[in-house]
Biotite code that builds the C-alpha atoms (Angstrom):
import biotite.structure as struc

atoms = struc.array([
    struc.Atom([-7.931, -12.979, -13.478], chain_id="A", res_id=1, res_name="UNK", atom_name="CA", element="C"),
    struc.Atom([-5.198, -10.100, -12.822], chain_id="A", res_id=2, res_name="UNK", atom_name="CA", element="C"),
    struc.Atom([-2.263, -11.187, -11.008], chain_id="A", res_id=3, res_name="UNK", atom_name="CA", element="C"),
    struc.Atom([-0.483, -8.845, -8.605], chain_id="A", res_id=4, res_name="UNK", atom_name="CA", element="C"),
    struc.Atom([3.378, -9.295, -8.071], chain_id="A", res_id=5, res_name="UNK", atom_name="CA", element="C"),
    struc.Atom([4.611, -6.665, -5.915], chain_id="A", res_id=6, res_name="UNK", atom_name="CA", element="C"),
    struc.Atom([7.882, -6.205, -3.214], chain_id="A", res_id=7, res_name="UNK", atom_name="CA", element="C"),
    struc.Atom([7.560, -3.932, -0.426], chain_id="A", res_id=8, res_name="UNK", atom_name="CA", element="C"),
    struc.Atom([10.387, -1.889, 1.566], chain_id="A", res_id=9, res_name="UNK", atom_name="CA", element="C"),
    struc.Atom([11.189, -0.023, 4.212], chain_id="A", res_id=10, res_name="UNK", atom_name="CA", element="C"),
    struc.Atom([12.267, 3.913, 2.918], chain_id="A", res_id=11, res_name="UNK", atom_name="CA", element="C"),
    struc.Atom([15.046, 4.876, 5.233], chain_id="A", res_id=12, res_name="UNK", atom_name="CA", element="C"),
    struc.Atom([15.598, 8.249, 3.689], chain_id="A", res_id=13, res_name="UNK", atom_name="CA", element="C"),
    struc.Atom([13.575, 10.973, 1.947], chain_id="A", res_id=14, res_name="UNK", atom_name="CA", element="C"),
    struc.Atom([15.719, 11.409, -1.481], chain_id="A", res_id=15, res_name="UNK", atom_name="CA", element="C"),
    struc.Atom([12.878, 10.690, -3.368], chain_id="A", res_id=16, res_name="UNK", atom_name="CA", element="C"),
    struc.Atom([11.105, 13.781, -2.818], chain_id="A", res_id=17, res_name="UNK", atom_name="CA", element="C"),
    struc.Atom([14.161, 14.835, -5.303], chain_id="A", res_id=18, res_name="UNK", atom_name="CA", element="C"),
    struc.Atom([12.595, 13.352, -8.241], chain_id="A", res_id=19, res_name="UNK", atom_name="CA", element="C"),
    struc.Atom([9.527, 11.863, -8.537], chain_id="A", res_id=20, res_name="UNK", atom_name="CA", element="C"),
    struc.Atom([7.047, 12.158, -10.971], chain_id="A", res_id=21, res_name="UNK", atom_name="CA", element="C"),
    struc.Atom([3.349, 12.134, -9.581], chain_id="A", res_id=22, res_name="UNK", atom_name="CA", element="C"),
    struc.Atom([1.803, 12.562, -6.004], chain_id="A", res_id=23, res_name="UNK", atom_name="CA", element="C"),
    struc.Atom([-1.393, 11.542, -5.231], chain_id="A", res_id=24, res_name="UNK", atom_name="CA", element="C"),
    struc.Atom([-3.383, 11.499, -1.971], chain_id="A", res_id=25, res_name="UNK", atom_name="CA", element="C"),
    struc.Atom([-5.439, 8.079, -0.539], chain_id="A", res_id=26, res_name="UNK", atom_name="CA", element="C"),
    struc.Atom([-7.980, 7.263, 1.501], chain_id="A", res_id=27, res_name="UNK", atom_name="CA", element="C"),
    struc.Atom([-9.097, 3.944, 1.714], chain_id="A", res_id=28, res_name="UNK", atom_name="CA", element="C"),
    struc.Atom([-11.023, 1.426, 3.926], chain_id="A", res_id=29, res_name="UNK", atom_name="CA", element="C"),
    struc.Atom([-11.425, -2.373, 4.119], chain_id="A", res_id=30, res_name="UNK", atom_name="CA", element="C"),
    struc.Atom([-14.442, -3.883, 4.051], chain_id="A", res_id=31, res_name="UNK", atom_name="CA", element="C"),
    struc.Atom([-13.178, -7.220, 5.008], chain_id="A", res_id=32, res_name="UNK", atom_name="CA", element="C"),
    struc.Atom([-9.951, -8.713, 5.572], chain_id="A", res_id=33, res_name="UNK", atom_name="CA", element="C"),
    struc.Atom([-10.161, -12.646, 5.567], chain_id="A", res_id=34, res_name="UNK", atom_name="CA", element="C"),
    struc.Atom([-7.501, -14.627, 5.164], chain_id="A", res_id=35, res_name="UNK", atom_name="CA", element="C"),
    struc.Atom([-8.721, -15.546, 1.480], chain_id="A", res_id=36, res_name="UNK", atom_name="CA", element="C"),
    struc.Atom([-9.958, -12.257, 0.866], chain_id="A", res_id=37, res_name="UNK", atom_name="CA", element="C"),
    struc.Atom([-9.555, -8.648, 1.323], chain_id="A", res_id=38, res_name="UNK", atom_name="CA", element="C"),
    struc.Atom([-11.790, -6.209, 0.229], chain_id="A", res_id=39, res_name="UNK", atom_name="CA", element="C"),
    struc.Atom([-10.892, -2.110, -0.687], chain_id="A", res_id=40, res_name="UNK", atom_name="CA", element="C"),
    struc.Atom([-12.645, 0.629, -1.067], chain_id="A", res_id=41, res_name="UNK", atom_name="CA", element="C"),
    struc.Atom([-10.156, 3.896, -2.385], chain_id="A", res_id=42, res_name="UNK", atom_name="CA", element="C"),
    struc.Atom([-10.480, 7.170, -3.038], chain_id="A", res_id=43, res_name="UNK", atom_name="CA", element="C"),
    struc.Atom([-7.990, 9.138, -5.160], chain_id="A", res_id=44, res_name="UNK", atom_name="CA", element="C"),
    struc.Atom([-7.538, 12.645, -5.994], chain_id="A", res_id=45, res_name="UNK", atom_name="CA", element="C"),
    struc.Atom([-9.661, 12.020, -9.347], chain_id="A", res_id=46, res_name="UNK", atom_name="CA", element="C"),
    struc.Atom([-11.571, 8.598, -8.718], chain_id="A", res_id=47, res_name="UNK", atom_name="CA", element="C"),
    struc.Atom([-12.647, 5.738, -6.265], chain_id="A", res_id=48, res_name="UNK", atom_name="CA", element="C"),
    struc.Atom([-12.094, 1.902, -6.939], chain_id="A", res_id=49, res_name="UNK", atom_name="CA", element="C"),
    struc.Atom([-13.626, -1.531, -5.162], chain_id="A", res_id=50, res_name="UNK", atom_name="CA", element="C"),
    struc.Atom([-10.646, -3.820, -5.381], chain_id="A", res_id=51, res_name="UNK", atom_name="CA", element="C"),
    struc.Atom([-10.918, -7.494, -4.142], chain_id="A", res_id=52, res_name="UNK", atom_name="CA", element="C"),
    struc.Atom([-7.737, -9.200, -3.324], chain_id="A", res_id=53, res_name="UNK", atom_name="CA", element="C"),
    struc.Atom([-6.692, -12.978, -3.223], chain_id="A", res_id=54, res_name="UNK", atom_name="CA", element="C"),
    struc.Atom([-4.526, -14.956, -0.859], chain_id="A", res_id=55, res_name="UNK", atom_name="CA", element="C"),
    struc.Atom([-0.670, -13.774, -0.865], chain_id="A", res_id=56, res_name="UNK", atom_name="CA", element="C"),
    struc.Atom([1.566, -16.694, -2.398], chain_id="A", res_id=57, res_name="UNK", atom_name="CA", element="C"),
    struc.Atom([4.888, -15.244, -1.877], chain_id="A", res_id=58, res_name="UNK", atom_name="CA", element="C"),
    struc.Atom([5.096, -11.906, -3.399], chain_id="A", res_id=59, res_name="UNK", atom_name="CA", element="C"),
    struc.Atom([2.156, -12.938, -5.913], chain_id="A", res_id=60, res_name="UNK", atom_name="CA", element="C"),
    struc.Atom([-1.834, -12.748, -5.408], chain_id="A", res_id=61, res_name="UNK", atom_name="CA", element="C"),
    struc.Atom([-4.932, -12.386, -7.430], chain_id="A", res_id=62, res_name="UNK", atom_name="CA", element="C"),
    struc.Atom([-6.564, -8.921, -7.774], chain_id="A", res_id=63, res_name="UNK", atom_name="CA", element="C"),
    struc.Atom([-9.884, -7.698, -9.228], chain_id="A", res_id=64, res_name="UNK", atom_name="CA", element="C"),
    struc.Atom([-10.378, -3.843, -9.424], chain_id="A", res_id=65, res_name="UNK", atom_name="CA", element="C"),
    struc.Atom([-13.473, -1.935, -10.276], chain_id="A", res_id=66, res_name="UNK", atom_name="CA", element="C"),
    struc.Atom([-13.609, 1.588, -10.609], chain_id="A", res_id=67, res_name="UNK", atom_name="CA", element="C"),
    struc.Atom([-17.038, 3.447, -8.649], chain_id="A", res_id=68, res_name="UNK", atom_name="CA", element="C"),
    struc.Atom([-18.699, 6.071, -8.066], chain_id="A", res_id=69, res_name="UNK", atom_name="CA", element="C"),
    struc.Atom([-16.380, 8.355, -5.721], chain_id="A", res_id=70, res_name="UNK", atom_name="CA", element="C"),
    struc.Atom([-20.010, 8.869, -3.367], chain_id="A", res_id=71, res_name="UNK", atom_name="CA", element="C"),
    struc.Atom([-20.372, 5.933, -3.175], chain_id="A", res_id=72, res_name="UNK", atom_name="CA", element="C"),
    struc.Atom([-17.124, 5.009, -2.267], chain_id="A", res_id=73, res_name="UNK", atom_name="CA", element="C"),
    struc.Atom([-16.769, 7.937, 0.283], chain_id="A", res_id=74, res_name="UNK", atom_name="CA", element="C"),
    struc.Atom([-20.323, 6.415, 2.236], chain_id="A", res_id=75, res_name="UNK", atom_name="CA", element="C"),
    struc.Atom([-18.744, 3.098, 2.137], chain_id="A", res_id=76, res_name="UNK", atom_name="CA", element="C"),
    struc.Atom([-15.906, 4.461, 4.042], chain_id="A", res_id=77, res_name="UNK", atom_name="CA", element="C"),
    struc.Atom([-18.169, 6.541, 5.943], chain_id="A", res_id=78, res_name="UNK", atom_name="CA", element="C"),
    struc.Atom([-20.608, 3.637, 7.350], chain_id="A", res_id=79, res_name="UNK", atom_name="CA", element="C"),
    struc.Atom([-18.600, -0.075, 6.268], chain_id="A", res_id=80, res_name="UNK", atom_name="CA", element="C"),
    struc.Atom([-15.117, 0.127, 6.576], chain_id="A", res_id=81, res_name="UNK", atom_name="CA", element="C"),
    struc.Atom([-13.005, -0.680, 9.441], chain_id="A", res_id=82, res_name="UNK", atom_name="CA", element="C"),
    struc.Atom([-10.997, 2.253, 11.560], chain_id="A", res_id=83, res_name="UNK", atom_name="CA", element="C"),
    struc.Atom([-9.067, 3.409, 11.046], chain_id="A", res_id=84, res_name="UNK", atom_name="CA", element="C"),
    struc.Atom([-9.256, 4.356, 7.708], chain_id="A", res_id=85, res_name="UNK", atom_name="CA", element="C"),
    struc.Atom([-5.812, 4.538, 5.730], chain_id="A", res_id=86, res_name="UNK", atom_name="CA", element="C"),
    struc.Atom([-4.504, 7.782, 5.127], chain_id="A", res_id=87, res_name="UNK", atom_name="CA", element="C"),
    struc.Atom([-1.566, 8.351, 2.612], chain_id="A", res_id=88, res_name="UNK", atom_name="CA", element="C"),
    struc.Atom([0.014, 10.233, -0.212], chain_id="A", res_id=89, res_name="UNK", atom_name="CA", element="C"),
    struc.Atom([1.691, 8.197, -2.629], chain_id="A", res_id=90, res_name="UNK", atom_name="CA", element="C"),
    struc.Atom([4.608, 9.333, -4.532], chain_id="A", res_id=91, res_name="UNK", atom_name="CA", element="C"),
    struc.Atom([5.627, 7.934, -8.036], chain_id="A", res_id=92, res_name="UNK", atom_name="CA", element="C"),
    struc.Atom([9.223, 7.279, -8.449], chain_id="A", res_id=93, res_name="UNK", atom_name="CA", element="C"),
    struc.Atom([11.259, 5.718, -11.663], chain_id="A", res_id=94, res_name="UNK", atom_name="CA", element="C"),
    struc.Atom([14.725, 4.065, -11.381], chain_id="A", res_id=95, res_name="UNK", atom_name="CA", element="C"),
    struc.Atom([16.190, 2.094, -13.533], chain_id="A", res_id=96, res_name="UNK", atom_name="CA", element="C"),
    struc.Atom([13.249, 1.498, -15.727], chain_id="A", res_id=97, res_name="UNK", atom_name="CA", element="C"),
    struc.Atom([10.739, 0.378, -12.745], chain_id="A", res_id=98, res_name="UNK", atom_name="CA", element="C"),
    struc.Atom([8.165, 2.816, -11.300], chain_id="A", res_id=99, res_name="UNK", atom_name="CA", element="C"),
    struc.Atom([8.105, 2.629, -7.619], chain_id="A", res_id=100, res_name="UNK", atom_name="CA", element="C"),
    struc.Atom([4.933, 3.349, -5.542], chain_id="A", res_id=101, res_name="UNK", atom_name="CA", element="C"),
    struc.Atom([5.971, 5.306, -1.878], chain_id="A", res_id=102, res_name="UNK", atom_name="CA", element="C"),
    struc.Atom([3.375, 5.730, 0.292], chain_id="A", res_id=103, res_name="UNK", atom_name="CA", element="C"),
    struc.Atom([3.996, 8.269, 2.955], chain_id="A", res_id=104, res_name="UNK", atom_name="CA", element="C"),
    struc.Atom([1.215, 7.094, 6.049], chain_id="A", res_id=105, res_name="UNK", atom_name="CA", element="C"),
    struc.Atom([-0.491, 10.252, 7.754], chain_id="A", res_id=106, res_name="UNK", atom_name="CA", element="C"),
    struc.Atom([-3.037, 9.856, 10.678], chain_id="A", res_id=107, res_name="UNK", atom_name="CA", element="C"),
    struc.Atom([-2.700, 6.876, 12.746], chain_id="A", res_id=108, res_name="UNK", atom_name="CA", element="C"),
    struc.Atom([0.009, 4.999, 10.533], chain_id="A", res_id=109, res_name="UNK", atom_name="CA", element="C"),
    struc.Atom([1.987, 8.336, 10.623], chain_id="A", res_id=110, res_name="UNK", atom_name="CA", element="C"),
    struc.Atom([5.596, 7.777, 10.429], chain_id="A", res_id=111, res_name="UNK", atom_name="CA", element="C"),
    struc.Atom([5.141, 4.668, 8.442], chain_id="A", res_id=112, res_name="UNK", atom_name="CA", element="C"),
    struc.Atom([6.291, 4.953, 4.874], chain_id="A", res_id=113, res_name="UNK", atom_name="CA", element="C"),
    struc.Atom([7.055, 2.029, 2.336], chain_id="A", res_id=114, res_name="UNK", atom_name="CA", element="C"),
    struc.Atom([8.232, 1.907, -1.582], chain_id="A", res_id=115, res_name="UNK", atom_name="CA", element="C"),
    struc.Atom([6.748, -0.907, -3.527], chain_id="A", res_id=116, res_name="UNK", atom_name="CA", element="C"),
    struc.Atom([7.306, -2.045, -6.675], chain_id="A", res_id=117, res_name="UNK", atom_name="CA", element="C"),
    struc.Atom([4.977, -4.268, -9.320], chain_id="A", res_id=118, res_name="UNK", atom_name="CA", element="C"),
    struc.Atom([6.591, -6.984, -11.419], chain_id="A", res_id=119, res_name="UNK", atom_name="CA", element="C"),
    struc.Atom([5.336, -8.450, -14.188], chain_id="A", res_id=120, res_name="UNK", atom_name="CA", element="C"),
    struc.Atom([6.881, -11.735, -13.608], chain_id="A", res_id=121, res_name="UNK", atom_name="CA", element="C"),
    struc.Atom([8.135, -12.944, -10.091], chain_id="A", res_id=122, res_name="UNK", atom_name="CA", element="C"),
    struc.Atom([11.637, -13.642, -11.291], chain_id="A", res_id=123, res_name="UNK", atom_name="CA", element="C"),
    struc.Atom([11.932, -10.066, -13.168], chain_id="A", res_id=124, res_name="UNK", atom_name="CA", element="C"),
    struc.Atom([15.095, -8.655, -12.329], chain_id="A", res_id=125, res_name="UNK", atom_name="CA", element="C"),
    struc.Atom([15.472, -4.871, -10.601], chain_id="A", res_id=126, res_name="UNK", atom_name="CA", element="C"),
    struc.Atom([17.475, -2.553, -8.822], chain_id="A", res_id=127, res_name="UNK", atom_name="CA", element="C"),
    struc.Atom([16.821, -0.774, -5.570], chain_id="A", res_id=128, res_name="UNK", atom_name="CA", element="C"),
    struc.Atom([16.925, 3.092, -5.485], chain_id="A", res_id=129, res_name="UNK", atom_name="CA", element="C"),
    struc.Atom([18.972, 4.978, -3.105], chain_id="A", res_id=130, res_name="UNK", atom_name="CA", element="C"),
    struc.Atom([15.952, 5.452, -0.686], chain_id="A", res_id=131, res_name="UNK", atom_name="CA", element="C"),
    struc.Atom([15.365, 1.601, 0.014], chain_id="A", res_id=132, res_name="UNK", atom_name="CA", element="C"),
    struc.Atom([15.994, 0.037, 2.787], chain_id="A", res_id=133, res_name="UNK", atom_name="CA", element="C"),
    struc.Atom([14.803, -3.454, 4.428], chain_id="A", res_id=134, res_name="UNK", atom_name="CA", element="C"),
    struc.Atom([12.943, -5.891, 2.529], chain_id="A", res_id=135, res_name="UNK", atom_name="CA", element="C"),
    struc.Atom([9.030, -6.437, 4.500], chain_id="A", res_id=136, res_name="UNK", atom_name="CA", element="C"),
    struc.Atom([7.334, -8.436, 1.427], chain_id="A", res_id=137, res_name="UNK", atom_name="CA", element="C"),
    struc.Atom([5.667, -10.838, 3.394], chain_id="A", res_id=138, res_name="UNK", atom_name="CA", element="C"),
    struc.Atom([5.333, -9.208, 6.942], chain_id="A", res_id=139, res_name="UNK", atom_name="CA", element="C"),
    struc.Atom([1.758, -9.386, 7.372], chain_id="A", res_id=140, res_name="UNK", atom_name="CA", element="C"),
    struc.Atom([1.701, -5.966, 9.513], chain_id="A", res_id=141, res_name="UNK", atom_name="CA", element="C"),
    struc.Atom([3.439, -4.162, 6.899], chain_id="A", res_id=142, res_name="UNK", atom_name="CA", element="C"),
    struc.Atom([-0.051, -4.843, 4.843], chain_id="A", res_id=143, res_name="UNK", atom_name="CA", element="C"),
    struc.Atom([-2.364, -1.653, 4.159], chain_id="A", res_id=144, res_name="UNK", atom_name="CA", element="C"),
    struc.Atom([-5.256, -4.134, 5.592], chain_id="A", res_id=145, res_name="UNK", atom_name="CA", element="C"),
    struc.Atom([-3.266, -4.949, 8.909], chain_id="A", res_id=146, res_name="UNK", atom_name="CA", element="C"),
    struc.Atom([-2.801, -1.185, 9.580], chain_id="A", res_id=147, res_name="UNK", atom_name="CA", element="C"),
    struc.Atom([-6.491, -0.583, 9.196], chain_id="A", res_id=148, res_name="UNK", atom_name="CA", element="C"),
    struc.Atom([-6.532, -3.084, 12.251], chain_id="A", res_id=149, res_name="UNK", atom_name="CA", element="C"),
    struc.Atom([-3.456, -2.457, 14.113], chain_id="A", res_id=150, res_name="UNK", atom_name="CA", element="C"),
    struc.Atom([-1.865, 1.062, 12.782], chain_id="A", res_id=151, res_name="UNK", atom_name="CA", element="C"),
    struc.Atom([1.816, 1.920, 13.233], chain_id="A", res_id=152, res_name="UNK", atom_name="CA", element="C"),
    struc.Atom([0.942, 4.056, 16.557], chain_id="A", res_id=153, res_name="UNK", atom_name="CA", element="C"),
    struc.Atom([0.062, 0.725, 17.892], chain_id="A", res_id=154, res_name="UNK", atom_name="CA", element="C"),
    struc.Atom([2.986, -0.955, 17.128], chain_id="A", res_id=155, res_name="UNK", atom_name="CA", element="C"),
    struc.Atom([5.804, -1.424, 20.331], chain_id="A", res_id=156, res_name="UNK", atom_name="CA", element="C"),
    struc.Atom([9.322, 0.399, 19.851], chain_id="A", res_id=157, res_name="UNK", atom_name="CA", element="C"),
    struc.Atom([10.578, -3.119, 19.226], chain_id="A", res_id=158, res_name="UNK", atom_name="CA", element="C"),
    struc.Atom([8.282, -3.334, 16.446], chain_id="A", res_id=159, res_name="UNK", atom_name="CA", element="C"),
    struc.Atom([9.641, -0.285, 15.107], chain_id="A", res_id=160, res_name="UNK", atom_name="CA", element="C"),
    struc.Atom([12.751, -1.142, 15.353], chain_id="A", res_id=161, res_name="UNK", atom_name="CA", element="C"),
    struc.Atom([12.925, -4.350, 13.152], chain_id="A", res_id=162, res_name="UNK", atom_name="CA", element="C"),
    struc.Atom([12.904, -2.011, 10.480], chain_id="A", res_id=163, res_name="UNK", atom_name="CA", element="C"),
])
């Protein structure tokens, strides 16, 4: 079993368009999102993945991913997967020996857009780059699954504003 460790932030500014490395566009779609259980289907630029997640325990949770047949993966979205269906380009950022993940949200989740980083141990130390802002590991509505449900559109000015 894969374990995935990962912190998620708030970006409050856009200096890491000055430097990263990769950018990659997303679509993806949940097939279910229980409690226990959530399951993905993605589409990258180059491929499509079935990834079945575990239960969060802190920032830690099990993860299973399969790599499929990008058809396949784009009918599954198509006919199985909740709406809205995630929209996002994901920029690949290094600081400080870490590689941070930002996801800048189009479509319904527009205006949304969170850095996250993997660990490979939960105590692994790191620093945050210059674009980070508030901590959200943990805020279930910050979760790619929850904004299939409930985008950022949705969400009250209040919301927002936690952030």
């Amino acid at each position: 079993m894969a374990t995935e460790i990962e912190h998620k932030y708030i970006v409050v500014n856009d200096s890491y368009l000055h430097g990263y490395s990769h950018k990659s566009y997303f679509r993806q779609g949940y097939l279910t999102t229980q409690p226990h259980c959530v399951v993905r289907v993605r589409i990258t630029d180059t491929c499509a993945y079935l990834t079945i997640k575990g239960k969060n325990s802190g920032a830690s949770r099990a993860e299973y991913e399969f790599e499929i047949d990008i058809d396949k993966a784009q009918s599954m979205l198509d006919t199985l997967c909740t709406t809205p269906i995630i929209e996002k380009t994901r920029y690949l950022y290094t600081h400080q020996g870490h590689t941070w993940e930002i996801d800048r949200f189009v479509g319904d989740n527009e205006g949304l857009v969170i850095a996250e980083i993997e660990l490979n141990d939960e105590n692994e130390a790191y620093e945050l780059p210059p674009f980070v802002g508030k901590n959200v590991t943990g805020i279930a509505r910050y979760y790619n699954s929850n904004l299939s449900q409930r985008p950022y559109s949705q969400w009250s000015e209040e919301e927002k504003e936690v952030i």
